[in-house]
N, C-alpha and C positions, 0 to 999 in steps of 0.2 A: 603545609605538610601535616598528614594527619596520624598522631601518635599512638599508635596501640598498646596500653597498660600489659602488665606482667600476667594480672589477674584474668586480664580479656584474651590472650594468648593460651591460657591454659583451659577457658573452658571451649574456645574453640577447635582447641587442638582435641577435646572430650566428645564436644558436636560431631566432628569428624568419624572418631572411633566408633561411637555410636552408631551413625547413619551406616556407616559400611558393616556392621554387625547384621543391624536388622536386613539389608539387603541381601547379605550371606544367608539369614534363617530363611527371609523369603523366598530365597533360592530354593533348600534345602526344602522348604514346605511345598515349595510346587513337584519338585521330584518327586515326593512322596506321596502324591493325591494319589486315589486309585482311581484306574483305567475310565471304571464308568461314573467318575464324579468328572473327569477332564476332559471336555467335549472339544480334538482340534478341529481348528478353523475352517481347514480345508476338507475336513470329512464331511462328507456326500448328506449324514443327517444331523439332527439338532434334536437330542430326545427331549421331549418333554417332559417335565414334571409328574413321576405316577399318582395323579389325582382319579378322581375316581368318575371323571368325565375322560380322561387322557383314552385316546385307542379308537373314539368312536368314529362314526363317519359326519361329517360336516359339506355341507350343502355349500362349493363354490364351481362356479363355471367357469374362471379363468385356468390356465396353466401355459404356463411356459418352458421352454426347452431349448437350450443352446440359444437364444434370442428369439427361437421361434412360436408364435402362439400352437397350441396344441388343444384339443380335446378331453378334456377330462375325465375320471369318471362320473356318471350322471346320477347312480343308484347305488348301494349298499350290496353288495355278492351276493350270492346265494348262501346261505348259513352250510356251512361242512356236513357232507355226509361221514360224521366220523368211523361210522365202519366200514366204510370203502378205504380212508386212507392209510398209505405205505406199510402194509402187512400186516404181520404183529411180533408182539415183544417177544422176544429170544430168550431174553437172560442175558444175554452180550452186550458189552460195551457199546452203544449208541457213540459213532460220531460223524464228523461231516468231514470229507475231501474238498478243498476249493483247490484247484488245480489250474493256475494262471498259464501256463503251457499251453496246456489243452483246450481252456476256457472250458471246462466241464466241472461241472460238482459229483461227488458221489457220497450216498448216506451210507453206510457202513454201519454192519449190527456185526462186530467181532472180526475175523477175518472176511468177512460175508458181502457183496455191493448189494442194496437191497433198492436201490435207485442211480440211476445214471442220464445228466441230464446238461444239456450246456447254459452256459452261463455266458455274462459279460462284465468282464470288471477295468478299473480304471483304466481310463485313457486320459485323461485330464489332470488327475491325480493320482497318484500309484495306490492300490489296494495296500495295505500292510502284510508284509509275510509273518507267519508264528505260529504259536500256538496259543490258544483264547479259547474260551467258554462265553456262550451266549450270556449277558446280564438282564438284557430285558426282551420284552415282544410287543409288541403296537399292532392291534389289528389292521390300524387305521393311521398315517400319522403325514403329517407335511414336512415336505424336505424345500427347503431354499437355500441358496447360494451362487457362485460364479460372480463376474462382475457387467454391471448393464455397460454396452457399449459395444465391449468384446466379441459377442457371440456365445459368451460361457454363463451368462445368466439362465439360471434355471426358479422357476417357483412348481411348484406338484403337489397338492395339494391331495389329501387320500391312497397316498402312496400306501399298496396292501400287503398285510402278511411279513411285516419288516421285523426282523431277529437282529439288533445289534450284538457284535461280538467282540469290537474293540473298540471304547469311545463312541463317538460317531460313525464307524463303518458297519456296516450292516448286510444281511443279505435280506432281499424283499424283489417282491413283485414288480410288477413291469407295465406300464401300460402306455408309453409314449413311444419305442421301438421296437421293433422284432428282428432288430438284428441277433440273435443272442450268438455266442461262438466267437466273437469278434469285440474289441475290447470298446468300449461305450460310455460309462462312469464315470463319475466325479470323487469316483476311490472306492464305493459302495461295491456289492456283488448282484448283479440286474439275473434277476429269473424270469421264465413265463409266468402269470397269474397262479395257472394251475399248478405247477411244481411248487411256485411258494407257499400255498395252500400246504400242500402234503408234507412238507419241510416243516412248514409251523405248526403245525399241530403231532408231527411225530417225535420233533427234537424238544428235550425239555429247553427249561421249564414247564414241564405241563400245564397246558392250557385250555379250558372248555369252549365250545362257543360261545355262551352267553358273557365272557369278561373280557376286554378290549384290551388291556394292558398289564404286564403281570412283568415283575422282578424277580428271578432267581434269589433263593435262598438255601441254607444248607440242606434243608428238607426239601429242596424242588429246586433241584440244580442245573444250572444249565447247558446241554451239550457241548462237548469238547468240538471246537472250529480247527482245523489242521489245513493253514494256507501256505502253498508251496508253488515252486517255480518259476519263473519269468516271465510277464506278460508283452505279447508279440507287440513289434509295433506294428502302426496301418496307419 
């Protein structure tokens, strides 16, 4: 039988108290990260690092979707006609409608819709309801996840025009379905090409064409995202 001293019960019973502290702070430290420092698991992207390669387009032919191979983009868009895009500044509050109800979005400059256009958002993963500001913008960025076996694997590789606005949910362009109106996602918000276009480049953080990836800041803030109602099933 093996005896354990006075002296060994007391700094065990220290080990103890210890371990369970730090466990408790690391609690506390994860509740407190902010939004776009804590990328969940299950959300649709994975931003990357704002380096100053981050955003651009990169040359792959594969893509996957629901397990299925897909066609990817082959080329780089067409650079923005930015004087054709989504009107002009008002003076009014800039913000976006995602409206899971409806599967439509709306840009809204004050009381005013100044676009109206359908969407698709999670079916695989619920979109997040709230309210959020855009953190960052990705001309260009790859989304993977799901898991291989399933059917819910996805790789996509040049995914365009992507506005994250909570974590890893994002709204961005579309190029592997055109169901849009009907719910699609892996929790992201799926537009056509061209509406993402016009989305990104009217919602801040203002962005030129020539820069791939840009982060909101107090001086270049990011539109208010307002996601609301219950997405249908199908």
């Amino acid at each position: 039988m093996v005896r354990v001293k006075q002296w060994q019960v007391k700094w065990i019973r220290i080990g103890i108290v210890m371990g369970a502290s730090l466990m408790l702070a690391a609690g506390v430290f994860k509740a407190s990260v902010k939004p776009e420092a804590a990328i969940l698991p299950a959300a649709c992207g994975q931003p990357a690092k704002l380096q100053a390669e981050a955003g651009g387009f990169v040359a792959d032919p594969i893509a996957w979707w629901n397990g299925q191979r897909m066609t990817p983009l082959s080329q780089e868009l067409p650079a923005a006609a930015l004087a054709m895009v989504l009107g002009e500044a008002t003076g009014e509050e800039k913000w976006i409608e995602v409206d899971l109800t409806n599967q439509r979005i709306k840009a809204h400059e004050g009381d005013r819709v100044v676009y109206d256009f359908p969407m698709s958002s999670g079916k695989f993963v619920k979109t997040p309801t709230g309210e959020y500001r855009i953190w960052s913008k990705f001309k260009y960025t790859k989304m993977e996840g799901g898991v291989k076996g399933t059917g819910t694997y996805y790789y996509l590789p040049n995914v365009p025009y992507t506005m994250y606005f909570y974590q890893g949910f994002g709204i961005h362009g579309t190029y592997w379905h055109n169901n849009f109106g009907t719910p699609m996602s892996h929790g992201c918000v799926n537009v056509a090409i061209p509406h993402a276009e016009k989305l990104f480049y009217w919602a801040g953080p203002v962005i030129d064409a020539a820069t791939n990836a840009l982060r909101a800041t107090t001086d270049n803030p990011g539109t208010r995202v307002v996601v609301q109602g219950k997405t249908p099933v199908n």
